[in-house]
C-alpha positions as CSV (number, residue, x, y, z in Angstrom):
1,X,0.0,0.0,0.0
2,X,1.5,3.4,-0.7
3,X,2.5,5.7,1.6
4,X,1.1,9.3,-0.3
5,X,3.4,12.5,0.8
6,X,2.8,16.0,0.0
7,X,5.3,19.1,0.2
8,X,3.4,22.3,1.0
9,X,5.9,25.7,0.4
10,X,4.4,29.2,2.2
11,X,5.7,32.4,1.4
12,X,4.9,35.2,-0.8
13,X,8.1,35.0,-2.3
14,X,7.9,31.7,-3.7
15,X,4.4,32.3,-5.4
16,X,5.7,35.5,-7.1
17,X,8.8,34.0,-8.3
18,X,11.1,36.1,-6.5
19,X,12.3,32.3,-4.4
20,X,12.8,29.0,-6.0
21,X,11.5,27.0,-4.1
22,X,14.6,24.5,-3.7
23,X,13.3,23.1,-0.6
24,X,10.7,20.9,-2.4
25,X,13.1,19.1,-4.4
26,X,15.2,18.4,-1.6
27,X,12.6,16.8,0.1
28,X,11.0,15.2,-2.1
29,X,14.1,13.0,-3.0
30,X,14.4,12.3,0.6
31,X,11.0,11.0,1.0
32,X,11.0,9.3,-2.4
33,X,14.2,7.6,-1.1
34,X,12.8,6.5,2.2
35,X,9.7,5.0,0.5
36,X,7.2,7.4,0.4
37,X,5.4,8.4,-3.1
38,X,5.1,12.2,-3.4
39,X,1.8,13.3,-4.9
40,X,1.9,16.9,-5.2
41,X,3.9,20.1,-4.5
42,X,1.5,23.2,-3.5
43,X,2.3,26.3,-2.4
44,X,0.7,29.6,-0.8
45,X,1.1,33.1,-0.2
46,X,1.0,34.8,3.2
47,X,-2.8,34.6,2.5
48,X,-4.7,33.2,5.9
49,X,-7.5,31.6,4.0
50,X,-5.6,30.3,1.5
51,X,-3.3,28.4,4.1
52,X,-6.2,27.6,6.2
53,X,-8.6,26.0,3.3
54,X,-5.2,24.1,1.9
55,X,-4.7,22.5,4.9
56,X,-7.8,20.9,5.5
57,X,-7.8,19.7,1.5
58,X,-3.9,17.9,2.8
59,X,-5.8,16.6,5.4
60,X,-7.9,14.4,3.8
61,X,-5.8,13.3,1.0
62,X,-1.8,12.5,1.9
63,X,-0.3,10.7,4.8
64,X,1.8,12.9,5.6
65,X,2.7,16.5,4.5
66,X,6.0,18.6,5.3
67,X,5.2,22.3,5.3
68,X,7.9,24.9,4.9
69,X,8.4,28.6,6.0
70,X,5.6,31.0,8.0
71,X,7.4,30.0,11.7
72,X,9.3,33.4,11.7
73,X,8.5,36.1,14.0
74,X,7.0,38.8,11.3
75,X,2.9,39.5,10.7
76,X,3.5,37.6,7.4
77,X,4.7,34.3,8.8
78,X,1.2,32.8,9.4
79,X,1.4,29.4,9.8
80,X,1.1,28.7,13.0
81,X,-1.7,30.3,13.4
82,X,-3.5,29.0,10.1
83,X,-3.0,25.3,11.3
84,X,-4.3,26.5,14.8
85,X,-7.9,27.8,13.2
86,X,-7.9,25.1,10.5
87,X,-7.4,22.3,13.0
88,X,-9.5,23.8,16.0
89,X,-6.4,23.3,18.1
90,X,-5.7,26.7,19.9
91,X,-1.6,28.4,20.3
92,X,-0.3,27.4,23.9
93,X,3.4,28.3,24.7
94,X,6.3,26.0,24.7
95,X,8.5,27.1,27.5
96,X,11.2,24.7,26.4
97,X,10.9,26.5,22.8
98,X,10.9,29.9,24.2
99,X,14.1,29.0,26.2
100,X,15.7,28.0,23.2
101,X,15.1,31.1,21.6
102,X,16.1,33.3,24.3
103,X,19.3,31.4,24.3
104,X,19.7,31.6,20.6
105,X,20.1,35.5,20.6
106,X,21.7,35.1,24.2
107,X,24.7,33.2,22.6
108,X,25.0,35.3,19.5
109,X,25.0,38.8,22.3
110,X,21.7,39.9,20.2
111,X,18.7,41.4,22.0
112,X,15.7,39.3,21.6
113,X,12.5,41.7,20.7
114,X,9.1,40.5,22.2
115,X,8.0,39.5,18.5
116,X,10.2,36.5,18.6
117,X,8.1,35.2,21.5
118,X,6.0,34.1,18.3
119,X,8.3,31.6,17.6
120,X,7.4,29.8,20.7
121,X,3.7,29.2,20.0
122,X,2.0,25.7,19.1
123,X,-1.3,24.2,18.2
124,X,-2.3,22.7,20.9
125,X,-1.0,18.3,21.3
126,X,1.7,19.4,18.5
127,X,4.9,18.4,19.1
128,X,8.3,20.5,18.9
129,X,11.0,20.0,16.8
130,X,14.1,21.3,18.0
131,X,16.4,23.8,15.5
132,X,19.8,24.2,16.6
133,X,20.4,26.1,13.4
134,X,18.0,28.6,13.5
135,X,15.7,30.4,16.1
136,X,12.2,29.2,14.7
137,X,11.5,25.4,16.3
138,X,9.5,23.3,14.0
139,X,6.5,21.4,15.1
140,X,4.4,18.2,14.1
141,X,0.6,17.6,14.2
142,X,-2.0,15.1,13.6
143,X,-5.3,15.7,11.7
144,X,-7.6,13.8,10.2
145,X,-5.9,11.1,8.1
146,X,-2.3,12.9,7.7
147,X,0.6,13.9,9.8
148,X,2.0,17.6,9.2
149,X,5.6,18.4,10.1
150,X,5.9,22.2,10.0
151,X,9.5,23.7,9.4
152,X,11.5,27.0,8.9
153,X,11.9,27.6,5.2
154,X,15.6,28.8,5.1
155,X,17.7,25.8,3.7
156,X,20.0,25.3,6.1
157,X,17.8,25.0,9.2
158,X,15.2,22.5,7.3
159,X,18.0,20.4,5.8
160,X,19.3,20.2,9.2
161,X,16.2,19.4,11.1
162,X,15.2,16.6,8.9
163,X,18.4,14.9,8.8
164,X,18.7,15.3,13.0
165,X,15.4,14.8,14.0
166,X,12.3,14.7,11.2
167,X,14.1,12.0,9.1
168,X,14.2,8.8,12.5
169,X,10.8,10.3,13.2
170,X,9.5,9.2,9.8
171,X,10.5,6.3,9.8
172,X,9.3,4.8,13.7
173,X,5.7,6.5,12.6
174,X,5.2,4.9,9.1
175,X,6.1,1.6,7.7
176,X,7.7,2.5,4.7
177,X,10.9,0.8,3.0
178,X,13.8,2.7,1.2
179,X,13.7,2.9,-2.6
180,X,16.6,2.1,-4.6
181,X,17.9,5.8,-6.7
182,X,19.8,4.6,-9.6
183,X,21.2,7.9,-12.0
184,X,22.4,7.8,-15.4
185,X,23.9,10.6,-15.9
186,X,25.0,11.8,-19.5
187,X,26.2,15.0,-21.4
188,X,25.7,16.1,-24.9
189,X,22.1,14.1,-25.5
190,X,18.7,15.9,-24.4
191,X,16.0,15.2,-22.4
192,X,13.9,14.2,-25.4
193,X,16.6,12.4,-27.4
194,X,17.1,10.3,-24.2
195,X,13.7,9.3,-24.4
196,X,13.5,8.3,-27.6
197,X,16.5,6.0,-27.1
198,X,14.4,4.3,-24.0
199,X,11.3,4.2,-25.9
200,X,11.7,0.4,-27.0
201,X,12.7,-0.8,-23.2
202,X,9.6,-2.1,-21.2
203,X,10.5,-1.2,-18.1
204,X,8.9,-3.9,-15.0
205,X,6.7,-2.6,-12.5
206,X,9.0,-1.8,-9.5
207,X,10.5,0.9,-11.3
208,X,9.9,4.7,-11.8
209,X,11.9,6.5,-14.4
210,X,12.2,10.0,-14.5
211,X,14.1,12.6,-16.2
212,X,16.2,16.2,-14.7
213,X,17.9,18.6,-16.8
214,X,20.5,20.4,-15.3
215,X,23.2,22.6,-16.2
216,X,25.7,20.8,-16.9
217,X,24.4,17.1,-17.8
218,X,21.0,15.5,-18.0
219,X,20.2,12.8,-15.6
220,X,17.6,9.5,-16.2
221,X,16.7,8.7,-12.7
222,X,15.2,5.2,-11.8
223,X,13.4,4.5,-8.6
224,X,13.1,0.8,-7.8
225,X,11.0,-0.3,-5.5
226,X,12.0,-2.0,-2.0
227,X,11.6,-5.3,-2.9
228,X,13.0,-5.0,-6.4
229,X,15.1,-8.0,-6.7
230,X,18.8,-6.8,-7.4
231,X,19.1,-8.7,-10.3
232,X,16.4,-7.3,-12.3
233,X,17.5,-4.2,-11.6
234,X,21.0,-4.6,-12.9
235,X,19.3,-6.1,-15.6
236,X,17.2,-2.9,-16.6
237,X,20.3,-0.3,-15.6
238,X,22.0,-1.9,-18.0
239,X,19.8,-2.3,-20.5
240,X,19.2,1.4,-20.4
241,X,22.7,2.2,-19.9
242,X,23.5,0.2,-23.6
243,X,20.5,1.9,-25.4
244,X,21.9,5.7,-24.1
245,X,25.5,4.5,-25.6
246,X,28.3,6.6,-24.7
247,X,26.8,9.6,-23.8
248,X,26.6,8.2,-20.0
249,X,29.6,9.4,-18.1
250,X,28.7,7.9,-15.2
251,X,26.2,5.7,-13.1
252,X,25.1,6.7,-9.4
253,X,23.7,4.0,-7.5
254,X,24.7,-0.1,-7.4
255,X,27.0,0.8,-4.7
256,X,28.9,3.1,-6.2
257,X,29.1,7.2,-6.6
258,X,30.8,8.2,-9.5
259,X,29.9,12.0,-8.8
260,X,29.9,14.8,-12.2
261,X,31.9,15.0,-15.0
262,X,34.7,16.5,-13.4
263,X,34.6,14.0,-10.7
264,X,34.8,11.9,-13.4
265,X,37.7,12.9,-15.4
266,X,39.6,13.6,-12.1
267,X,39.1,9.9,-11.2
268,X,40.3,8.5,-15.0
269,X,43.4,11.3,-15.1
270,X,44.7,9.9,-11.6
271,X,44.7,6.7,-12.6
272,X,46.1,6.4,-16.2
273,X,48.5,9.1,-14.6
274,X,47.9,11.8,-17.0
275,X,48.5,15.8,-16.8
276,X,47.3,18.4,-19.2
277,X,47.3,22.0,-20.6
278,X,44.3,23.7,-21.9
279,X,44.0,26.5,-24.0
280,X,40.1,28.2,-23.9
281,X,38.1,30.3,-26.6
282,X,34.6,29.7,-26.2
283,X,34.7,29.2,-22.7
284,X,36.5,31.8,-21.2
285,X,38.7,30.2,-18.9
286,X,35.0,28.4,-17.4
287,X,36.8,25.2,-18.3
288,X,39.7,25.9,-15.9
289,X,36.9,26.8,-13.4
290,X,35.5,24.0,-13.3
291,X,38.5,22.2,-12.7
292,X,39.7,24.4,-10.2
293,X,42.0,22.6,-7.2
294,X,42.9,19.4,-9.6
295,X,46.8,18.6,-9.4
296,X,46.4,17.0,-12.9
297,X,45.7,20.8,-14.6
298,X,48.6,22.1,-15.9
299,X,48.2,25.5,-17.5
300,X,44.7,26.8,-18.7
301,X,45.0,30.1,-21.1
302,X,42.3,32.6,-22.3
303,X,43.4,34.3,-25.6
304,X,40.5,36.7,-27.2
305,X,43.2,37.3,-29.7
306,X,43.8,33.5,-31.0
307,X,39.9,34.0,-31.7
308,X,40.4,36.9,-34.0
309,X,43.3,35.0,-35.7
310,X,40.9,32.2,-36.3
311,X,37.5,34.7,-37.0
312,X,37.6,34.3,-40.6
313,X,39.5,30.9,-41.5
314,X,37.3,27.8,-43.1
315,X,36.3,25.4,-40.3
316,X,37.7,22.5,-42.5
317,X,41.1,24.5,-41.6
318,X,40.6,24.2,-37.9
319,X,41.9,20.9,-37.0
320,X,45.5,21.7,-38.5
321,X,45.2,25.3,-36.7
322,X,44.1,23.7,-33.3
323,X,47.2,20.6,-33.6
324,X,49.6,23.4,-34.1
325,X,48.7,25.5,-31.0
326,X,48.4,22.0,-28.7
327,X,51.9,21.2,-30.2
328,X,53.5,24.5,-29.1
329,X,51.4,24.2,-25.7
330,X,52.9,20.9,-25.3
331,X,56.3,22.1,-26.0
332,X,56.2,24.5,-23.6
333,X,54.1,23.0,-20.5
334,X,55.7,19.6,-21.5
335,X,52.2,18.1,-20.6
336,X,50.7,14.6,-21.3
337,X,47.4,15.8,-22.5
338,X,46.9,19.3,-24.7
339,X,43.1,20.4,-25.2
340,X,42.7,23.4,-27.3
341,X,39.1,24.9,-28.3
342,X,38.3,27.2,-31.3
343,X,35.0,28.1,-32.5
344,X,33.4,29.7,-35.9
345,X,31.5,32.5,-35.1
346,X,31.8,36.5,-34.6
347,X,30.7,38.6,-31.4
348,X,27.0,38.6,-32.5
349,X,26.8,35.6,-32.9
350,X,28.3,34.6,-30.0
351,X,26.0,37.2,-28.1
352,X,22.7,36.7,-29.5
353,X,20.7,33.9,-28.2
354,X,18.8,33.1,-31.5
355,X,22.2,32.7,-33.7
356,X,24.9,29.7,-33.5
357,X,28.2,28.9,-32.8
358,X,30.4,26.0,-34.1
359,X,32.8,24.6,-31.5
360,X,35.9,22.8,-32.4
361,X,37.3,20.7,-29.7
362,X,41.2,18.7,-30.2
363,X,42.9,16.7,-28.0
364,X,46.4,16.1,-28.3
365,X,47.4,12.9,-26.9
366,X,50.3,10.1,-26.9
367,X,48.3,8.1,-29.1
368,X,47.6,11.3,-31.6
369,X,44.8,13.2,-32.0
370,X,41.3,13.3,-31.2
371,X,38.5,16.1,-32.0
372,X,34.7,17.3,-32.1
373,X,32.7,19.6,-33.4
374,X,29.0,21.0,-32.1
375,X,26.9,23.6,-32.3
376,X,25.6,25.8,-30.0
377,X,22.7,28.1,-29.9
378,X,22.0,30.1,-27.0
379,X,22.4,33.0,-24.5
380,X,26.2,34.1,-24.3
381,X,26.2,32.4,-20.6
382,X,25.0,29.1,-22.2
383,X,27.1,28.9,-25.0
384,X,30.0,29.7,-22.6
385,X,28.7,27.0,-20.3
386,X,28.1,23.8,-23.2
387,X,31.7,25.0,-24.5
388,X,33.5,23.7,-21.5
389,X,31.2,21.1,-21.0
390,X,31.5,19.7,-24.8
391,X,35.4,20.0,-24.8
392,X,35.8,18.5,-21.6
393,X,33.3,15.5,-22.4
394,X,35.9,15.1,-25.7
395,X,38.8,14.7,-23.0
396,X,36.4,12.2,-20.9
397,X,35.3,10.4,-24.1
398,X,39.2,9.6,-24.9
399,X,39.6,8.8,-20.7
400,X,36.7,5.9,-21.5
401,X,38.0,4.8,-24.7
402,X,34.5,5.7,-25.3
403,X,33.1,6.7,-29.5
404,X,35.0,9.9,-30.5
């Protein structure tokens, strides 16, 4: 039988945008990964009504809810008080809360103002939830068919309490088994590209897939159920694994974190022992960036000028331009590895978001030489970003012994 969870956000700020609401990913992973199956995210201005008539619709529908934000000490934070009219269950003091707050500003040498004594105030049979992060103490309450656990909405304190305290509660009050989290994660394929590879797999039952597009890669997340034998799910990771080909960099889950692409790379460089130089166009010195603090990184240069050289030569030309700038780099950094990036394309286009770049990736290596070539369309910011990222997935690619 499932165990249905809901995430409920207040705040005015995350209704008009001016917030992302991060904290409802966060813990809706968690729950997913404990066993619970998250129905819906909602969310609410500092409206009383609104939070009120919510509420009682949560009530009647999930098993449990986790509410965030509306516990600080300001006329906007309401939710205290909505959960005390929409459950009937009046605001007593909690003299061990208000201790902790006085203590809070008591150890920081700040002067506690009488609004804070907000903070202290619970429906009545709730129980508190200590915050040693923060000075709003979270609370939990029964009614009707679910169980509401009401914390502060800054990130920091929530992560905190529900690791400490919300997460060992969870578990003793429902019977609910961990999930298994399995994430392909790949670079240079899109969401619906990926998806079209999967089509033809018929996935079993005990498994959810789901896909997240971030920055930097795209992940295919599969939840397995509890009881999924370990076989089958090797079985379907695999599977999935050989339709999405070589774009998966790595596989989080079976035991093993393989982390991003720069995890990655730092990983295969250490262990086939290798150094390298880089020399950026495109990205801007991003690439060095995001390899900032690794022993293996050599040199990284940023010339505009090798860009203007290269403005108005052929693209065809660019591979005998690019081997002659990683054999001088090598020359003079005396490195294992050279990567060098040009790109075809002026200012504007590199500027306006409608218009393309082409980016020409080589690696020099002991074994000779290796390059790409992509296109990217985009703000200045993205095509910056998917440089790095498509250059450095070249120098992965040759780390794998993966298709070039």
């Amino acid at each position: 039988m499932q165990t249905i969870a809901e995430i409920f956000s207040q705040g005015e700020e995350i209704v008009s945008g001016q917030t992302v609401d991060t904290n409802a990913a966060w813990l809706s992973q968690k729950l997913v990964q404990m066993g619970f199956v998250v129905k819906r995210h909602s969310a609410v201005g500092d409206n009383l009504t609104d939070l009120k008539n919510l509420l009682q619709d949560i009530s009647l529908r999930a098993d449990l809810c986790i509410c965030t934000g509306g516990l600080g000490p300001t006329i906007d934070d309401l939710t205290a008080q909505a959960v005390a009219e929409s459950f009937s269950k009046p605001l007593q003091l909690d003299a061990v809360a208000l201790e902790q707050i006085t203590q809070y500003f008591s150890y920081r040498k700040r002067e506690m103002v009488d609004s804070n004594r907000k903070q202290a105030f619970f429906p009545q049979g709730a129980l508190r939830i200590d915050n040693e992060w923060g000075s709003a103490p979270g609370f939990s309450v029964q009614h009707n068919r679910c169980w509401f656990v009401f914390v502060p909405g800054v990130p920091y304190e929530m992560k905190h309490m529900f690791d400490a305290h919300i997460a060992k509660q969870l578990t003793q009050r429902f019977s609910v088994q961990p999930g298994q989290l399995i994430t392909l994660r790949s670079v240079g394929i899109g969401e619906a590209d990926l998806q079209e590879k999967l089509n033809t797999t018929a996935l079993p039952d005990s498994v959810q897939l789901s896909f997240r597009a971030a920055v930097d890669e795209v992940q295919t997340k599969l939840i397995f159920l509890a009881d999924a034998e370990q076989e089958l799910v090797r079985k379907t990771v695999n599977q999935l694994a050989e339709n999405i080909g070589d774009y998966i960099f790595a596989i989080d889950g079976l035991d093993r974190h393989q982390g991003d692409l720069v995890e990655v790379i730092s990983k295969l460089m250490q262990q086939q022992k290798y150094n390298l130089s880089i020399q950026e166009t495109a990205s801007q010195g991003l690439m060095a960036a995001k390899c900032i603090a690794q022993s293996w990184l050599i040199s990284s240069v940023y010339k505009q000028s090798l860009q203007q050289q290269t403005e108005n030569q052929p693209i065809a030309e660019y591979k005998d331009i690019a081997l002659g700038i990683a054999q001088n780099r090598q020359q003079q950094d005396g490195t294992d590895l050279v990567l060098v990036q040009l790109y075809a394309g002026n200012a504007e286009q590199f500027q306006q978001k409608e218009l393309s770049i082409i980016l020409f990736s080589l690696l020099l290596t002991p074994a000779g030489v290796v390059h790409s070539q992509r296109s990217i369309v985009g703000s200045k910011a993205r095509k910056q970003n998917q440089a790095a990222i498509y250059s450095l997935d070249l120098l992965r690619r040759f780390l794998q012994n993966k298709t070039l």
